[in-house]
C-alpha positions as CSV (number, residue, x, y, z in Angstrom):
1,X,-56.1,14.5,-7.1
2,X,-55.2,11.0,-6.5
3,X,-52.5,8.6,-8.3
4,X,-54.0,5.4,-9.6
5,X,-52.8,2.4,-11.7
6,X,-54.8,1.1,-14.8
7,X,-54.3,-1.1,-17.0
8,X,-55.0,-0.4,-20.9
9,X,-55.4,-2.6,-23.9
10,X,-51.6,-2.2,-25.5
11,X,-53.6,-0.4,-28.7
12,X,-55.8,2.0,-27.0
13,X,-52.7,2.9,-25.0
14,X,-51.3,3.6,-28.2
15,X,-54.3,5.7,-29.8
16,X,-54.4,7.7,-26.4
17,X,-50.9,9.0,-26.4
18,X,-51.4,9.6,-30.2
19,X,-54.6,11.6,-29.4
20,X,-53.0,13.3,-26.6
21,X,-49.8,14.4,-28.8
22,X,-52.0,15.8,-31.7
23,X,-54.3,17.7,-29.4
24,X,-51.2,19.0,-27.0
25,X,-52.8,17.5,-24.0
26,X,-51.2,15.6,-21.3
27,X,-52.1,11.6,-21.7
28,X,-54.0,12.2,-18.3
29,X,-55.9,14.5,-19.8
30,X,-56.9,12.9,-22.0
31,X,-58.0,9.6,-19.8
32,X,-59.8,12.5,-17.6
33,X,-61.7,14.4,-20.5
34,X,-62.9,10.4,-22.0
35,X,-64.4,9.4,-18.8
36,X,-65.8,12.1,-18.4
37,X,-67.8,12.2,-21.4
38,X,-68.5,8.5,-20.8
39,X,-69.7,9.1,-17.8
40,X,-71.7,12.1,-19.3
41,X,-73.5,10.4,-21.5
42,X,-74.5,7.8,-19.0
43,X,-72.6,4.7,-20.5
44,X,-73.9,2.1,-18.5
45,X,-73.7,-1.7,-18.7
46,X,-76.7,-3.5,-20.3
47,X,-78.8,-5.1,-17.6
48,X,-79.0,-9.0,-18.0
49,X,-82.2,-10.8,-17.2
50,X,-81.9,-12.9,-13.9
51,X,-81.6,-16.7,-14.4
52,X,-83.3,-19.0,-12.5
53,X,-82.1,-22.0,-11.5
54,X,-84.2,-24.9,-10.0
55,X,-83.2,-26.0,-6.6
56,X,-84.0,-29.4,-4.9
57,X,-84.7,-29.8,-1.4
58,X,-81.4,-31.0,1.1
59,X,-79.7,-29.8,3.8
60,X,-75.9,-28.1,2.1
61,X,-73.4,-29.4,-1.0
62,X,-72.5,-33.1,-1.1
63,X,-69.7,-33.5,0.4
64,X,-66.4,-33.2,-1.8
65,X,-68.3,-30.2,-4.0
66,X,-66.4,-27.3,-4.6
67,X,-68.0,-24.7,-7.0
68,X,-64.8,-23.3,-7.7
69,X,-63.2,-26.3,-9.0
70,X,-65.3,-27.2,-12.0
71,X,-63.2,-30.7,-12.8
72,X,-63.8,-31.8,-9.5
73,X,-67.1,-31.5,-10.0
74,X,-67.3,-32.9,-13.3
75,X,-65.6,-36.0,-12.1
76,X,-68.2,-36.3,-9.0
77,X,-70.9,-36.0,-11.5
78,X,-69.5,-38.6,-14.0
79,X,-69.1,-41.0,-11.5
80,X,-72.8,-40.0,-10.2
81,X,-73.6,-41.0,-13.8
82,X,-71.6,-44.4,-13.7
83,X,-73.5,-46.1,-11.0
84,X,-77.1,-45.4,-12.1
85,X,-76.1,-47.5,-15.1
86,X,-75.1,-50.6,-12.8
């Protein structure tokens, strides 16, 4: 057996320790016996259909992109924007 943290929702922490009090189980137990049945009855994430994004031809990211910095790319798009109205 192996030690793990998780973290809970505060109110389904709540409902577990309740659960495990009424039923004289250990909270563990309880976390054990409800994944297990989850996992028994095949609980599974609904599969999303795969988006397609067009692409255009070039050779890599302008430079001063970063995908993982949406406002700096906003602003590079804005001011994209700004000089095909001149």
């Amino acid at each position: 057996m192996h030690r793990t943290t998780i973290r809970l929702d505060d109110d389904l922490l709540v409902q577990a320790k309740e659960l495990a009090a009424r039923t004289n189980r250990s909270l563990t137990k309880v976390i054990e016996d409800s994944l297990r049945e989850a996992i028994g009855r095949g609980i599974d994430t609904p599969r999303r259909r795969r988006t397609k994004f067009p692409t255009f031809g070039g050779d890599a990211m302008l430079p001063g992109v970063d995908l993982d910095r949406s406002e700096t790319l906003r602003d590079l798009m804005d001011a994209d924007d700004d000089s095909h109205r001149r």
